[in-house]
C-alpha atoms as a printed R data frame, in Angstrom:
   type eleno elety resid chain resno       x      y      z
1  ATOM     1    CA   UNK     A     1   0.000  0.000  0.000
2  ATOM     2    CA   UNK     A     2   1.389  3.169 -1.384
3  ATOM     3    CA   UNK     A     3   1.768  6.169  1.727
4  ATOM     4    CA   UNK     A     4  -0.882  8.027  0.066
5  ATOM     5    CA   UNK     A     5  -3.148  5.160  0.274
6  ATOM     6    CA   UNK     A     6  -2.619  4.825  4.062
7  ATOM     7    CA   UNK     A     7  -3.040  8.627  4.811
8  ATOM     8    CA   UNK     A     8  -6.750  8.290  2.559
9  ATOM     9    CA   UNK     A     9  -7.300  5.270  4.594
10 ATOM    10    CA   UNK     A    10  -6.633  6.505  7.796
11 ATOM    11    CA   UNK     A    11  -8.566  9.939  6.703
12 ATOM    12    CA   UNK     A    12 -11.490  7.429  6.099
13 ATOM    13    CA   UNK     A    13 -11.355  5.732  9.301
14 ATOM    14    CA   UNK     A    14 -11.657  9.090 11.154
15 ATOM    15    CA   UNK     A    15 -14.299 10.152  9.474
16 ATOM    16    CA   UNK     A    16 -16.598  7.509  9.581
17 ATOM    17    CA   UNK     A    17 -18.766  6.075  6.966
18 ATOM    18    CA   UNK     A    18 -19.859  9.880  5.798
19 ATOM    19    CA   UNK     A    19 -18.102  9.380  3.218
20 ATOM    20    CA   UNK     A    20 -15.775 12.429  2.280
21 ATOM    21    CA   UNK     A    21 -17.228 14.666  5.396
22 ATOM    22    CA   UNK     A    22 -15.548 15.218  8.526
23 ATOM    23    CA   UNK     A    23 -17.619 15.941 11.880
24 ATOM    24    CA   UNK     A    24 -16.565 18.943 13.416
25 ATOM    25    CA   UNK     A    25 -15.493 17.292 16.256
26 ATOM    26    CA   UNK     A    26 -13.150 15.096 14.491
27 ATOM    27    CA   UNK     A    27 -11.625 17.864 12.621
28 ATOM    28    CA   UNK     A    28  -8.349 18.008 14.716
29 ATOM    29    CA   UNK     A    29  -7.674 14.505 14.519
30 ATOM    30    CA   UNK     A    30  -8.041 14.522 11.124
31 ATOM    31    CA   UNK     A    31  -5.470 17.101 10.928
32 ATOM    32    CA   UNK     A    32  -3.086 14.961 13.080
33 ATOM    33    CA   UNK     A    33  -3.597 11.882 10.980
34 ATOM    34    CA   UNK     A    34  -2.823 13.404  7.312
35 ATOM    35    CA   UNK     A    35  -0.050 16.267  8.411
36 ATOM    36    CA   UNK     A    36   3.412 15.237  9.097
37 ATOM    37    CA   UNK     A    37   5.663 17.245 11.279
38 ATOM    38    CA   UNK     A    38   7.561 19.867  8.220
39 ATOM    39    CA   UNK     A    39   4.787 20.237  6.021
40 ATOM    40    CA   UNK     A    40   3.767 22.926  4.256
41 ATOM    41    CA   UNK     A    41  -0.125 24.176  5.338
42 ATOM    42    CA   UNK     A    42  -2.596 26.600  3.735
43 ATOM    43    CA   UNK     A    43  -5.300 26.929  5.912
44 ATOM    44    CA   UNK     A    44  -8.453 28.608  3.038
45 ATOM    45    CA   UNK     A    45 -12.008 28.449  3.019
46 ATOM    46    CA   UNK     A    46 -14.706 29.920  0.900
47 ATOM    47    CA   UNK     A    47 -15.107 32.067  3.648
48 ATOM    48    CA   UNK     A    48 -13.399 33.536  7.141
49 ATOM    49    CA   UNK     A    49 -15.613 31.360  9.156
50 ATOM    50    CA   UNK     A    50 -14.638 28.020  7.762
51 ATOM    51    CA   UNK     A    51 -10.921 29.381  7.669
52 ATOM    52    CA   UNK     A    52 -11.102 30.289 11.390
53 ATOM    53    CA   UNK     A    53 -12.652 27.101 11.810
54 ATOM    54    CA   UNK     A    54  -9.555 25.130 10.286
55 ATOM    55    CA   UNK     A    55  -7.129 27.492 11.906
56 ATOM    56    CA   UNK     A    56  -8.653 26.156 15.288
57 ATOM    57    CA   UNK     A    57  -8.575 23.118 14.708
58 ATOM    58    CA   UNK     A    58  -5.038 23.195 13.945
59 ATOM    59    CA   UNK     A    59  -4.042 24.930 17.070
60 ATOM    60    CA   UNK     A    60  -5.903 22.012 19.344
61 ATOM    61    CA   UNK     A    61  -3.527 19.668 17.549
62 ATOM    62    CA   UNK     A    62  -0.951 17.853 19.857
63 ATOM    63    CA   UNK     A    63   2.286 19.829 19.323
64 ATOM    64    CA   UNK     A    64   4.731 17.233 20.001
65 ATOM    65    CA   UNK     A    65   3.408 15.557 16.917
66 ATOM    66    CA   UNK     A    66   2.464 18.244 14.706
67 ATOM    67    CA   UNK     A    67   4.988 21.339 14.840
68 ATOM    68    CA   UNK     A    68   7.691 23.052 12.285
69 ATOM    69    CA   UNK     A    69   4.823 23.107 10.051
70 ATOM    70    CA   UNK     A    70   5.560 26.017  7.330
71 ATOM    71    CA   UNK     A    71   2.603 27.816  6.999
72 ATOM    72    CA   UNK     A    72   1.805 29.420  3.631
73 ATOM    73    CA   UNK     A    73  -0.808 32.508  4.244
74 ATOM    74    CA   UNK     A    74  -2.462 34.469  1.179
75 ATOM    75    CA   UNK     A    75  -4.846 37.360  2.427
76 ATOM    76    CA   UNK     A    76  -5.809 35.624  5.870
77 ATOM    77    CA   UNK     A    77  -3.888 36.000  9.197
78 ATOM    78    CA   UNK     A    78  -3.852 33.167 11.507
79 ATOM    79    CA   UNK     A    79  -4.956 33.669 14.716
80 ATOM    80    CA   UNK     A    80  -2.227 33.797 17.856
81 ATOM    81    CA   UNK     A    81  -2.808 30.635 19.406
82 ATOM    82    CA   UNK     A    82  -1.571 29.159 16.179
83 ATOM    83    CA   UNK     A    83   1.563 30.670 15.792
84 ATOM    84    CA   UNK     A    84   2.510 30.140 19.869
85 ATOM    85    CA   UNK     A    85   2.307 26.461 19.835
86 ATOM    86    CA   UNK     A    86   5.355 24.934 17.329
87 ATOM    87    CA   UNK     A    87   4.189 25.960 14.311
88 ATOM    88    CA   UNK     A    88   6.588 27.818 12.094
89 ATOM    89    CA   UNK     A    89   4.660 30.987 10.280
90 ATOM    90    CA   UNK     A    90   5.852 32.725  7.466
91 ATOM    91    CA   UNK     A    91   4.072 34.479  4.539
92 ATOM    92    CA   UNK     A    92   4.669 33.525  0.799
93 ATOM    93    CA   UNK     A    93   2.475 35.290 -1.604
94 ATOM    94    CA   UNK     A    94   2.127 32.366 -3.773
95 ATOM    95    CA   UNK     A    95   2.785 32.370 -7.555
């Protein structure tokens, strides 16, 4: 099984038999499952709600396994509690 395959598979076993919907409550341990301590994030939504929404998420994620993540911004600023717990911010405008 290919490492993709395991991240879908363990996305899938989070989320339940949904199908490609998270619960809310679930949304941080999503995060944990398919992020990898180093990676590069952009946290979007079609709107500031859902964006604040993932940004939260985020920042309820376990630090000691998610942190040094590079975090690629466009127009929206993360809030605080993200950038104080091991997560590396910087801002790219990207190409």
């Amino acid at each position: 099984m290919n490492y993709r395959r395991l991240l879908l598979t363990s996305a899938a076993r989070i989320c339940g038999t949904g199908g490609k919907l998270c619960p809310a409550d679930r949304a941080t341990e999503l995060l944990e499952a398919i992020i990898e301590p180093g990676d590069r994030v952009t946290i979007e939504g079609d709107n500031q709600k859902q964006a604040d929404f993932l940004a939260a998420a985020l920042a309820k994620a376990d630090p000691a396994q998610l942190h040094d993540l590079h975090m690629v911004q466009s127009v929206l600023p993360l809030p605080l509690s993200t950038s104080t717990r091991h997560i590396r911010t910087s801002c790219r405008i990207p190409a």
